[in-house]
N, C-alpha and C positions, 0 to 999 in steps of 0.2 A: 228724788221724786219731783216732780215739774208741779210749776205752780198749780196748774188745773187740774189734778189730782190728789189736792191737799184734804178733800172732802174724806179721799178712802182712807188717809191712815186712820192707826188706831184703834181701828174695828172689825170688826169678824164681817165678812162679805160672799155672796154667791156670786163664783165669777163669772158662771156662765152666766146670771143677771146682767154684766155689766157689759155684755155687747149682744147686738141685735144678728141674725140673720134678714141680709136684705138679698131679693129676688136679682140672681144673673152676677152676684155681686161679690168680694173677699171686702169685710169689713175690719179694720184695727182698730184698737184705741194703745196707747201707749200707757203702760201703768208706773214704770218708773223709764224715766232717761238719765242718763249720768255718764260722764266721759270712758269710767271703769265697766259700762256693762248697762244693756237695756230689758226689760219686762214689758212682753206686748203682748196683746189679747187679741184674735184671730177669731173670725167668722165668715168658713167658705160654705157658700151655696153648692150644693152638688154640680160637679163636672168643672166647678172653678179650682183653681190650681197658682202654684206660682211652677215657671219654667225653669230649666233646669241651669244652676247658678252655683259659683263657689261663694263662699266667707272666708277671710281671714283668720276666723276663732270660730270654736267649738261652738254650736248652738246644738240646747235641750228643749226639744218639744213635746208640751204633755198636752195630751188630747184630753179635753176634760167634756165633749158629747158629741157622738157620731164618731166619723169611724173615717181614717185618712189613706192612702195609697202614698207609701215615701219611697222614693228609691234614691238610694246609696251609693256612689260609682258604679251603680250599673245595677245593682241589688235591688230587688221590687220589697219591701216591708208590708204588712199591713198592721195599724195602730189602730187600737179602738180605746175610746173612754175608758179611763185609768190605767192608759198604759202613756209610756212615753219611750223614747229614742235622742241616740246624741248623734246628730251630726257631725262626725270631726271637723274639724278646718282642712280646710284645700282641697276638702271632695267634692266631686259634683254632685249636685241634690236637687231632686223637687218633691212638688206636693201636688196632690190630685183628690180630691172631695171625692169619691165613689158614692159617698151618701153626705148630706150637710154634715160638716166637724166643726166645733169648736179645739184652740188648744191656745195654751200659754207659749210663745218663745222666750226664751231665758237665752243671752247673747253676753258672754263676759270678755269683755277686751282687753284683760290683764291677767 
């Protein structure tokens, strides 16, 4: 966990409290960084998205409000709050806000 994140441990947390929906905008906060694997908290504005990109390793993203458009080498998903999906490594993937989403990525590099 990065220093600026020492406030969260320890304690029970609403994660969707711990980042904002800003207008036009995809907001992160990084909740743990570590060489083995990263926890980042995501906030797309509807219609925002990230482009379609490989990773090296598996990422899980759990949508924890609103509802996201993933596709999978080619595969359209849809994910809604309390659901989640793995990205394999070496696929191509994006993300598309159909309606404002929050979701946790979980990125483990070993």
């Amino acid at each position: 966990m990065g220093q600026e994140n020492k406030e969260l441990a320890g304690q029970a947390l609403d994660l969707s409290a711990l980042v904002d929906y800003q207008e036009g905008s995809v907001v992160s906060r990084t909740l743990i960084d570590k060489k083995t694997g990263t926890v980042t908290l995501f906030a797309f504005d509807q219609g925002q998205g990230l482009s379609e990109h490989t990773a090296p390793y598996d990422a899980l993203v759990n949508i924890i409000d609103g509802e996201a458009e993933i596709v999978i080498s080619g595969n359209e998903h849809r994910v809604k709050s309390g659901e989640m999906i793995i990205m394999p490594a070496d696929e191509p993937h994006a993300l598309r806000a159909t309606e404002k989403f929050k979701m946790v990525l979980v990125m483990i590099r070993s």
